[in-house]
C-alpha positions as CSV (number, residue, x, y, z in Angstrom):
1,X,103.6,17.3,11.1
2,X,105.1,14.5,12.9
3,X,103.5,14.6,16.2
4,X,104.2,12.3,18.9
5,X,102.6,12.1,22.4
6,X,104.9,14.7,23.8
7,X,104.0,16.9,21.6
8,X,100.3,16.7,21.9
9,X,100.8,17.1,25.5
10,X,102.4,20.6,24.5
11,X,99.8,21.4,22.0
12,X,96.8,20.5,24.8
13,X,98.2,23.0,26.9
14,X,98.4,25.8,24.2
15,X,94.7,25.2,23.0
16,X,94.2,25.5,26.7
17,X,95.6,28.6,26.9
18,X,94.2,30.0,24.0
19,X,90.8,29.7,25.4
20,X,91.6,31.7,28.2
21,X,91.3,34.7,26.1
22,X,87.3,35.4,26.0
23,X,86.1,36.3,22.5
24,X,85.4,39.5,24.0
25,X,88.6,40.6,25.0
26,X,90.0,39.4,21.2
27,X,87.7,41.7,19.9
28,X,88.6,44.6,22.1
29,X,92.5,44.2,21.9
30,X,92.5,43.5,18.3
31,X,89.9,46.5,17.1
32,X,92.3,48.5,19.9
33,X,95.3,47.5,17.1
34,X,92.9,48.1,14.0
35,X,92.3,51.3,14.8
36,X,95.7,52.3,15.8
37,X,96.9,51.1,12.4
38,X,98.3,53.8,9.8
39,X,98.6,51.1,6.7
40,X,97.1,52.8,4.2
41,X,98.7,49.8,1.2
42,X,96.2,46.6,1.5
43,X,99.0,44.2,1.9
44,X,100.5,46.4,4.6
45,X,97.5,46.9,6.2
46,X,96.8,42.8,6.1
47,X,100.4,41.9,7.4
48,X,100.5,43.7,10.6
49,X,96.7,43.4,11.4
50,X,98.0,39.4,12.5
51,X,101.1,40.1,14.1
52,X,100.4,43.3,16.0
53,X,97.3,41.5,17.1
54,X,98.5,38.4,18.5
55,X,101.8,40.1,20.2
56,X,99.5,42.6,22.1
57,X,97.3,39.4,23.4
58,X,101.4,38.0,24.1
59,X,101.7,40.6,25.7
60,X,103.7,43.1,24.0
61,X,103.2,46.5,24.7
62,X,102.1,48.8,22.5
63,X,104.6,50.9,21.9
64,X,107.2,47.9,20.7
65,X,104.8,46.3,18.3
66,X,106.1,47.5,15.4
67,X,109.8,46.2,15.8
68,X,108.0,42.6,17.0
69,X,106.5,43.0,13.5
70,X,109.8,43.4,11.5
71,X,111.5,40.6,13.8
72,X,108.4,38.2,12.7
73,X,108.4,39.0,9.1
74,X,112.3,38.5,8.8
75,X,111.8,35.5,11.1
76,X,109.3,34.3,9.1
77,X,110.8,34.5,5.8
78,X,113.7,32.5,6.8
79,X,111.7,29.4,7.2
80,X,109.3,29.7,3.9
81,X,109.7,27.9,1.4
82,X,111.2,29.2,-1.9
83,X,112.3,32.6,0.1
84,X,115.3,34.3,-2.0
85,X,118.9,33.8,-0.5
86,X,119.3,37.1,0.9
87,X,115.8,36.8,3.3
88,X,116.9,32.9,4.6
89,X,120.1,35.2,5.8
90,X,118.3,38.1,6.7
91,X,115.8,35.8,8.7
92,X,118.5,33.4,10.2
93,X,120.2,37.0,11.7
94,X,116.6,38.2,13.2
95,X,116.0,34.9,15.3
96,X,118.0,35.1,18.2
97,X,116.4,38.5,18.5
98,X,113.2,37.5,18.0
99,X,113.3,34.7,20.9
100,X,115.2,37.4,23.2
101,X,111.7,39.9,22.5
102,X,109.5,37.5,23.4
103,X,111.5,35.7,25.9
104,X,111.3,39.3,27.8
105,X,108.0,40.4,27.1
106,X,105.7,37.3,26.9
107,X,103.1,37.3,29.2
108,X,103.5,35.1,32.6
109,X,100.5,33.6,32.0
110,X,101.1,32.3,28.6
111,X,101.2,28.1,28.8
112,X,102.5,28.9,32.2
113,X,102.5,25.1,33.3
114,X,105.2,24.5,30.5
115,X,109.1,25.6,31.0
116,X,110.2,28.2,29.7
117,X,111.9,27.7,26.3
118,X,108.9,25.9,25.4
119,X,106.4,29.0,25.8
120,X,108.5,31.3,24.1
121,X,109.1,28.5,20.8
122,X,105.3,28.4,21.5
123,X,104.2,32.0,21.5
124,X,107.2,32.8,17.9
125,X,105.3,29.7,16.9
126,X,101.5,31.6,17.0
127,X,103.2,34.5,15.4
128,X,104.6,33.5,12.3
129,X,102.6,30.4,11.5
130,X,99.2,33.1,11.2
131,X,101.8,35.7,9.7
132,X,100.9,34.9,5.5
133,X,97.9,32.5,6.6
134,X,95.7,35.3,8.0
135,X,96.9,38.0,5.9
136,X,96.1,35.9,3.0
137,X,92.7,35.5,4.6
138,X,92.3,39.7,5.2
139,X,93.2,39.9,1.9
140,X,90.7,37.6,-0.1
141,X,87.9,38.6,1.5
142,X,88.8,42.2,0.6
143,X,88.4,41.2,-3.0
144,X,85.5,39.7,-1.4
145,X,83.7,42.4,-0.2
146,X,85.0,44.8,-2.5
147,X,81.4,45.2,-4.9
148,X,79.3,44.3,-1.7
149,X,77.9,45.1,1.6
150,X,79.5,44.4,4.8
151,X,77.9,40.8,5.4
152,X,75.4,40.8,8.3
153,X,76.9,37.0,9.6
154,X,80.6,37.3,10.1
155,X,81.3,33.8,10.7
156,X,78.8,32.4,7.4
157,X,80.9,35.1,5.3
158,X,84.4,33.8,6.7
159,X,83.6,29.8,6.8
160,X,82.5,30.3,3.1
161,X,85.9,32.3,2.1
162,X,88.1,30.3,3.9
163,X,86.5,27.0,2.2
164,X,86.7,28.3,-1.5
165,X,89.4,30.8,-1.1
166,X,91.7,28.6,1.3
167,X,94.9,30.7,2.7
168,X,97.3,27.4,2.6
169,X,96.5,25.6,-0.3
170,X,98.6,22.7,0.4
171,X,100.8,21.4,3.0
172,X,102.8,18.1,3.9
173,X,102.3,15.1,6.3
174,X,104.8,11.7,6.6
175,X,103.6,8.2,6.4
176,X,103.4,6.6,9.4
177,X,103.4,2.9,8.0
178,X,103.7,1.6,4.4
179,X,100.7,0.8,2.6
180,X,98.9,1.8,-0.8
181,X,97.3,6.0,-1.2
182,X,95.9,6.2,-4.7
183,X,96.9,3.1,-5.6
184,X,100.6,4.0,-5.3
185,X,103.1,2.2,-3.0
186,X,103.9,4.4,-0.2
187,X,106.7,3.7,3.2
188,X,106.5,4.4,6.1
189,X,108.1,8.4,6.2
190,X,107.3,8.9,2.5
191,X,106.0,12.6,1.8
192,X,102.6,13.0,1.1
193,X,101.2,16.4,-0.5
194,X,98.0,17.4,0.5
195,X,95.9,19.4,-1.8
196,X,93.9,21.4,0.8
197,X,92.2,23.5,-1.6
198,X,91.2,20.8,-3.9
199,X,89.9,18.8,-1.2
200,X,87.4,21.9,0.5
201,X,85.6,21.9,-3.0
202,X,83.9,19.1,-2.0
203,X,83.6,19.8,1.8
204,X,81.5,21.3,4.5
205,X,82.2,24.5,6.8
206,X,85.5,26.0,6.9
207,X,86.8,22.4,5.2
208,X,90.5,21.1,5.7
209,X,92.4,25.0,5.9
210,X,92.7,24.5,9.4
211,X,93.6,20.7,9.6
212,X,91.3,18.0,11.1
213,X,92.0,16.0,13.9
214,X,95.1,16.3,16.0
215,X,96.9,18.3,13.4
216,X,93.9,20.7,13.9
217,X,95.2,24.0,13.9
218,X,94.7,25.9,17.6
219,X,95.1,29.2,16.1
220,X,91.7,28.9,14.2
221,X,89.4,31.2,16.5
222,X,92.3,33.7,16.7
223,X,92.6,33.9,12.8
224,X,88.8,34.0,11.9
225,X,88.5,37.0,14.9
226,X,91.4,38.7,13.8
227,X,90.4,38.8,10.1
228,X,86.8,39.5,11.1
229,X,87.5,42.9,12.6
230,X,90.3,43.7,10.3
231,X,88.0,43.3,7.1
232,X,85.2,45.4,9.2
233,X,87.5,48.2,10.2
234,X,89.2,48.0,6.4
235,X,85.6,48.8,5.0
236,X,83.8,50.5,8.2
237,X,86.6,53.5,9.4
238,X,86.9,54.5,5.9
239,X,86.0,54.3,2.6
240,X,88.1,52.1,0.7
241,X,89.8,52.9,-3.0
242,X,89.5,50.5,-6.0
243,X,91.5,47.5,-5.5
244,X,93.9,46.4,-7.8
245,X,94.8,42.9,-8.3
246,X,98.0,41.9,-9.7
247,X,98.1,37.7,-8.7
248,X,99.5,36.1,-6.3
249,X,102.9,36.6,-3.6
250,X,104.5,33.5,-5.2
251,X,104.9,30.7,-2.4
252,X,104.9,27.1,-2.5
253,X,101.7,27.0,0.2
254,X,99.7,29.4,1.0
255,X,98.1,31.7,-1.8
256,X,98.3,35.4,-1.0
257,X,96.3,38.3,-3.5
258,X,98.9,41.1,-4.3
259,X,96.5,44.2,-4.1
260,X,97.0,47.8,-4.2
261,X,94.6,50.5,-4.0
262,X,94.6,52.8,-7.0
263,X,94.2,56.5,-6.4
């Protein structure tokens, strides 16, 4: 949020990366984890598609992608906002494991032109920023989809969802000089909330869930792909029970369904 020019030299790099991976070989390694998947609970099943699918495109082999799972989701805890006592420690206790996983496993070609420490904060980074972003995605549109067809356009079906059923609803940015927002005196560093769910009401495409500019989220293709063929194989590999939807996980950002399937 407070980028500087080394750090969109670090972030050019990653998008750079990122588009290394063809959308065809997302689709394959991902449906590859989809398949694989045992979750038969909606949130479970929404939680690990994310993770499990961007470690094995990290790099992680298959057979350790479950304990990458519980290292992000401790991680990832830690660092959310409004997370109970017990999870910050609980999460604070799983990082140093979590760097040494990926520190060992990552993939060599991975922002190979940056050191080091820098891929693996990189590659933790991927993981739990699209942890509760893109579950929160797999798991409106299966409300979504739940009383309709599978759509026949993918990405007309996701831009609409993630427009009017935005994942992060808000998030923060600083002031970079003082000067008047709303007509309210604001200084250079001040806070400023950004309503991102208010403001794609009003928008075009995918809107502002992704960011805009050079806050512009380099995940996006990953996310949209991922929940694509999660959703598909949620409602194509088997037939799904009744969804039941209790509200939301409370969190201060994003805004994630709580659904269970009822038997």
């Amino acid at each position: 949020m407070t980028e500087g020019e080394g750090h969109l030299q670090i972030k050019a790099s990653l998008i750079q990366s990122l588009e290394h991976f063809s959308e065809h070989e997302i689709r394959i390694q991902v449906a590859t984890v989809a398949t694989a998947l045992q979750a038969e609970s909606p949130l479970e099943f929404a939680y690990q598609m994310p993770v499990l699918s961007m470690g094995k495109l990290l790099g992680v082999p298959a057979v350790e992608l479950d304990q990458l799972a519980i290292l992000v989701k401790a991680f990832t805890a830690c660092i959310t906002p409004g997370s109970p006592s017990h999870e910050v420690q609980e999460g604070i206790h799983a990082a140093p494991s979590l760097w040494r996983f990926m520190e060992e496993r990552l993939d060599s070609t991975f922002v190979s032109s940056l050191p080091q420490k820098t891929r693996v904060a990189n590659a933790i980074g991927l993981l739990w920023q699209g942890y509760d972003s893109t579950a929160s995605l797999i798991l409106h549109g299966m409300l979504a989809l739940e009383h309709r067809l599978l759509p026949v356009d993918w990405n007309a079906f996701l831009t609409e969802l993630i427009r009017v059923a935005a994942p992060i609803q808000n998030t923060r940015r600083f002031m970079g000089e003082a000067g008047v927002l709303l007509e309210q005196n604001v200084e250079a560093g001040d806070t400023v909330l950004l309503l991102l769910a208010a403001a794609n009401r009003t928008a075009t495409g995918a809107g502002l869930s992704f960011g805009h500019g050079v806050h512009r989220c380099p995940g996006q293709r990953l996310a949209t792909l991922i929940a694509e063929i999660a959703l598909a194989c949620w409602h194509g590999s088997r037939t799904p029970a009744p969804l039941f939807h209790s509200g939301f996980k409370p969190s201060l950002n994003a805004r994630i369904p709580l659904l269970e399937a009822l038997q």
